[in-house]
N, C-alpha and C positions, 0 to 999 in steps of 0.2 A: 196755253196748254201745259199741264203738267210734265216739269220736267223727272225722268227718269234715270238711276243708273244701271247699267248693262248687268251690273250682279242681280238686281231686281227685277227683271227681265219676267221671270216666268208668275211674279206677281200680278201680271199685266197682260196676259195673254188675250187677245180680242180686241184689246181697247187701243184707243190711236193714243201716241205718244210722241213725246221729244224727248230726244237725244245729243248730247253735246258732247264734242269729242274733237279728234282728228283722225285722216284715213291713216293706217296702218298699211294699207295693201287695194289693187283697184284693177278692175278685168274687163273687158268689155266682151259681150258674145251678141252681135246681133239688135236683136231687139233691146238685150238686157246690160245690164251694169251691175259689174256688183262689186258692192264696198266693203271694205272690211276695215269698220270703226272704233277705236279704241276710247277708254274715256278716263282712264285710271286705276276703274272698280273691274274691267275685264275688257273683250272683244267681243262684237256680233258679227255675221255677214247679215250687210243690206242692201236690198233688191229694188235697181229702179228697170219696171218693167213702161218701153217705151208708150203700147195701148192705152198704158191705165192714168198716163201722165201728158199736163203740157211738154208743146214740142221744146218751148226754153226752160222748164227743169227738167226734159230730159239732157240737153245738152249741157245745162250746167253739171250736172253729176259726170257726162263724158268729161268734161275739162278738168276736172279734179286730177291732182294730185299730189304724190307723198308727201303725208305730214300736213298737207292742209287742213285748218280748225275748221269746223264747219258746224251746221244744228240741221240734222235728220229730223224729220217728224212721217209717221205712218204706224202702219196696225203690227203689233207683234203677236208673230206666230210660232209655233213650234217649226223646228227645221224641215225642211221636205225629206230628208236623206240620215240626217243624223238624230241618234234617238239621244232624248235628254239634252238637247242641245235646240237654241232659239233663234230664228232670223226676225228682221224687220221688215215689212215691204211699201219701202217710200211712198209716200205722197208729194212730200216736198223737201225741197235743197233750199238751203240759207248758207252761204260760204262767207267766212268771216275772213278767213285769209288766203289764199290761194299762195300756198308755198311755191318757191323757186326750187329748181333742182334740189334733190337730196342729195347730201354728200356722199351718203350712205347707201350706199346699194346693196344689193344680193351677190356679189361677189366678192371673196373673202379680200380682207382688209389687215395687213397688219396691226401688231399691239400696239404700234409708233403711232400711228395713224390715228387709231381707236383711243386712242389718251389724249392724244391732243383735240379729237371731239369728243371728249367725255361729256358735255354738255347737249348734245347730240345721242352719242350711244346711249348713254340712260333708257330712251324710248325703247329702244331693242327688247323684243320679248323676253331673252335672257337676264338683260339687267334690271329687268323690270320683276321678273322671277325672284332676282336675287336679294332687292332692294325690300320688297316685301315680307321674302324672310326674315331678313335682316328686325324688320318692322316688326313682325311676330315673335323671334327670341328676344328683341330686347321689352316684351312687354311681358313677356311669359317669366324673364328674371324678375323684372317688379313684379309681376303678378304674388312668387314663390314670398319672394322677400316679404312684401305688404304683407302678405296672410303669414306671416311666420313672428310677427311684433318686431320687425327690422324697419326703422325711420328714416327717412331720407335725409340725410345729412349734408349739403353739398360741403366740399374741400375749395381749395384757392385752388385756380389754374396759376396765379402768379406766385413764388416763393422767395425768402431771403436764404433757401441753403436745400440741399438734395435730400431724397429720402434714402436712396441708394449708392452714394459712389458721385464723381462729379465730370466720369469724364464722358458722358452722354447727352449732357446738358445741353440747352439752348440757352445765352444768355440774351441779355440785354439791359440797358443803365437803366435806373430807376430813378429819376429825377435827383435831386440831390443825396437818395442814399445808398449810390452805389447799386453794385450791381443785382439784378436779380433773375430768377429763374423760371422758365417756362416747366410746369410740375412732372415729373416720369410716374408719382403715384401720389393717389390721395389719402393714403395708409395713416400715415403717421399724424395727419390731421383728424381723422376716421374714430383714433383710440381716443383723443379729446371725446368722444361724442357717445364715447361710449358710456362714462362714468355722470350724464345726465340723463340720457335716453334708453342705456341697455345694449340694444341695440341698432347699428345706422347700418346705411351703407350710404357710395355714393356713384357717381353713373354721369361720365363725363370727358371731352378730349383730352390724353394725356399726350408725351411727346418726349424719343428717343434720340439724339441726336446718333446714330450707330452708321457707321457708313457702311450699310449689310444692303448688298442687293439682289439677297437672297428672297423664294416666291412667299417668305411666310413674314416679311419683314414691311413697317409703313414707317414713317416717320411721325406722323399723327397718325392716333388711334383712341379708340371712346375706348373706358373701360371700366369694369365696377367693380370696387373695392367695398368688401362689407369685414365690417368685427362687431365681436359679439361677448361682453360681460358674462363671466362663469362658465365662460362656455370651453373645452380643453379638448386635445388634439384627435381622442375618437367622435366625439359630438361634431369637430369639427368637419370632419370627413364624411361624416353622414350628413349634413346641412348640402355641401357642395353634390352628395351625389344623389340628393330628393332633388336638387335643384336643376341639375343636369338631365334628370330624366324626365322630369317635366319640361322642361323645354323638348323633349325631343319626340313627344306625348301632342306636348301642343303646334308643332311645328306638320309632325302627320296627320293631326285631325283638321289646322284653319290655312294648310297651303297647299293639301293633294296635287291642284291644278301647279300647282306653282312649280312643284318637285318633278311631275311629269315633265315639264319645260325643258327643266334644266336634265331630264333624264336621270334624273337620281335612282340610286338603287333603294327604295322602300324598304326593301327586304334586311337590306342590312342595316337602317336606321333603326327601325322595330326592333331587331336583335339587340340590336345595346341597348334599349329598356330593360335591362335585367342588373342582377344586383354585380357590384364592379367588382374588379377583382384587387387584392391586395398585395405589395412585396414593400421587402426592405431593399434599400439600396445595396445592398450587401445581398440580396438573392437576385437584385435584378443583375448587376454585373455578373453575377455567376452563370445567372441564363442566358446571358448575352453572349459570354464566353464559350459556355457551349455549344453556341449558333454558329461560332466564328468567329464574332467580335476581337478587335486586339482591342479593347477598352479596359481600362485601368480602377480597381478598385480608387475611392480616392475621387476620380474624375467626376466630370458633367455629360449626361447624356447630347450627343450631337443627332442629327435629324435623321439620318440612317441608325442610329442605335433606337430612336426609337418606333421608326417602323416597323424595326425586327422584332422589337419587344413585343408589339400587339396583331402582327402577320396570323397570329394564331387564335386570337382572340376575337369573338366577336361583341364585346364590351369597353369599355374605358379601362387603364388599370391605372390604381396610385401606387407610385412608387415613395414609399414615406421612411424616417429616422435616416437623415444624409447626414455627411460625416461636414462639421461645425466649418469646417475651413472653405469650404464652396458653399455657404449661404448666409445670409447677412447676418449683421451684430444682431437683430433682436427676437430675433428665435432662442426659445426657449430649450436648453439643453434635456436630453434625455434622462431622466433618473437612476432608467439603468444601466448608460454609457453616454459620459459624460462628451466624449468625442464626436455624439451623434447630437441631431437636433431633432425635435419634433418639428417636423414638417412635412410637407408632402406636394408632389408636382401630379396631375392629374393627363394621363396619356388617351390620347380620341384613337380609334382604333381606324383602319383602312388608310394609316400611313399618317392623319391629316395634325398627328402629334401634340406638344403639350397646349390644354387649353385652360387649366387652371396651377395657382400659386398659390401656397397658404401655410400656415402651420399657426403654432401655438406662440404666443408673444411672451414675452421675458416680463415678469413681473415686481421682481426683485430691484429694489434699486439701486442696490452697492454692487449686487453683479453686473448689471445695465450699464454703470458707469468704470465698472473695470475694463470691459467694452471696448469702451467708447476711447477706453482712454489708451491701450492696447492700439488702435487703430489710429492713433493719433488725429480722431473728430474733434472740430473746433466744440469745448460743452457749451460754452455759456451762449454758443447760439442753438443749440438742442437744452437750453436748462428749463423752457416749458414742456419738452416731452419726457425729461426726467423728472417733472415735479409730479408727475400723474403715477407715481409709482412712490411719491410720499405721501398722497393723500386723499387714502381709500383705496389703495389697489388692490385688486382682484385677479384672478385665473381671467384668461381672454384670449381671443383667438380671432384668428381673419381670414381672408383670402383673395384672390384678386380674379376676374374672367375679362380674356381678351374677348370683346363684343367681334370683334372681324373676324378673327380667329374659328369663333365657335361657327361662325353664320359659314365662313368656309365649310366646315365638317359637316353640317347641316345642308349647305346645297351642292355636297361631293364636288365643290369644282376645283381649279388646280393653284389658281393664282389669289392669292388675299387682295390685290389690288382692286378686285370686280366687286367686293364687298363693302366698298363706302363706297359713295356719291363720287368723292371728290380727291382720290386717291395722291397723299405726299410721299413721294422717295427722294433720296440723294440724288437723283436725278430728275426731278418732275416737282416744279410746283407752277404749272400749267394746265389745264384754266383754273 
């Protein structure tokens, strides 16, 4: 018998089918049972009605419980009570596993708890809401990128030196060469790729060592780093923000059900599909100031400055041209204030703050290496990302999107930790 999945459901109306899955949930009334079977692709209720069945599959289906894998087979009909919506009405029970107690009940659970069955919680409608998103912005940024002549580039997860700074690192020996590094960004590998292809990006685990145990902080996290040939600091901001509004286009058209779950406000995801708004760091401290803010020209937004910032906003806003001393060596200075950089941090609006990094790259190479050299960076182990700046360099530009980050904003929840699988903090690398 043709097996079917629960999203295909109303493909099949009349006709007997199979179904494989596990229960979800399980009721008894009487004559009836009713199952509510999951399979990956969604949920149905299904009905063992005892008349129409033997007496030992109807009691197989009473036996059932949580989370046992099982193969339903019977006629799918539209629901009795729910319109748009489709039950099954058994014929027959096949139990592949008959679960032992769930650990997992209907009574609320701590996060301690729920992390150390992370293996476990996943099945939860919510995680499963969330995991899917997840699943659809990261295909909706390849989607953006592939249609945009942006290549897929992968970078090393393994490095011999940082991209940013050294004191977030993970290290570990490298057989006889000394030490090496788990990557924080695939950036600086990224501009190699760019002077044969144009354009790359890449899409992959990076890794902080920050002992932050704050709700917006992982220790691993996937993340996509794209740069782009000829490309310069306003191009670059409209790249990030087609790209951001298609995901959030595609997120309300292939996960409606999904958003409901999680009780997303719709209303306010649709609203930021509009065009973003713009400041300079130098109007954003101004506004902030005038809200109350004690924040400092100069300074870095912290995660209350930038809730205040977009409280008002029902869009993302860039805050772009930051003053050169709070952003890395290879941003490129501004032409018209040399103390500024072209760059720009991209703010998600309803608190859920910055979800992109980017600005315009330094292309000069005696500037690059005055830099470097300022900072006192070892060069002759950066002298292949300084060669790319004597031979053929070009205007170029990048940026970077936390994948957890954004899939937060996208399913309004509170903690980044529900957005991977397999969530690592300074305290958790359990299961």
């Amino acid at each position: 018998m043709k097996q079917v999945f629960v999203k295909d459901i109303a493909q099949h109306l009349g006709e007997e089918i199979c179904l494989k899955g596990w229960v979800r949930n399980i009721r008894h009334s009487g004559k009836l049972v009713f199952i509510i079977l999951r399979d990956g692709t969604g949920e149905i209720q299904s009905v063992a009605f005892k008349p129409d069945l033997e007496e030992e599959t109807f009691e197989r289906a009473k036996r059932l419980t949580l989370e046992s894998s099982l193969i339903l087979t019977g006629i799918a009909k539209p629901h009795q009570k729910l319109e748009n919506q489709f039950e099954l009405a058994i014929s027959g029970v096949d139990v592949f596993q008959l679960a032992e107690e769930y650990p997992i009940g209907k009574k609320e659970h701590g996060p301690d708890f729920l992390l150390s069955n992370r293996h476990l919680w996943i099945r939860s409608s919510k995680q499963w809401a969330i995991l899917r998103i997840r699943h659809t912005v990261y295909y909706a940024i390849c989607e953006y990128l592939n249609n945009n002549s942006f290549f897929r580039f992968d970078s090393p997860i393994l490095t011999p030196n940082a991209c940013e700074g050294t004191t977030t690192l993970f290290d570990l020996e490298y057989f006889d060469e000394g030490k090496a590094y788990l990557s924080q960004s695939g950036q600086l590998y990224l501009e190699t790729g760019i002077m044969s292809l144009g354009r790359v990006y890449d899409f992959g685990p990076v890794f902080r060592a920050e002992r932050s145990k704050t709700r917006k902080h992982l220790t691993e996290f996937w993340m996509m780093d794209a740069e782009a040939a000829w490309v310069e600091h306003d191009e670059n901001m409209q790249i990030q923000e087609e790209l951001i509004r298609l995901v959030i286009r595609t997120v309300l058209d292939k996960c409606d059900s999904e958003l409901d779950i999680l009780e997303r406000d719709k209303v306010a995801l649709r609203a930021a599909d509009a065009p973003f708004k713009r400041m300079t760091h130098y109007e954003t401290i101004e506004y902030l100031r005038a809200k109350g803010s004690e924040i400092t020209h100069g300074s870095d937004l912290g995660a209350q400055d930038e809730a205040m910032l977009t409280e008002d906003s029902p869009v993302p806003v860039f805050i772009e041209r930051w003053p050169k001393e709070i952003k890395a060596f290879y941003m490129k200075r501004d032409p018209l204030d040399p103390n500024l950089v072209l760059g720009n941090d991209l703010i998600a609006p309803e608190g859920f703050g910055e979800i992109i990094g980017g600005s315009q790259r330094e292309d000069d190479h005696d500037l690059l290496l005055a830099r470097m050299e300022a900072e006192k960076m070892p060069i002759a182990d950066y002298q292949w990302f300084l060669d790319l700046r004597k031979y053929g360099s070009v205007p170029h530009s990048g940026f970077g999107i936390g994948l957890e980050r954004l899939v937060t904003w996208m399913s309004g929840i509170h903690h980044i930790r529900e957005t991977i699988p397999f969530p690592r903090m300074i305290y958790r690398i359990y299961p």
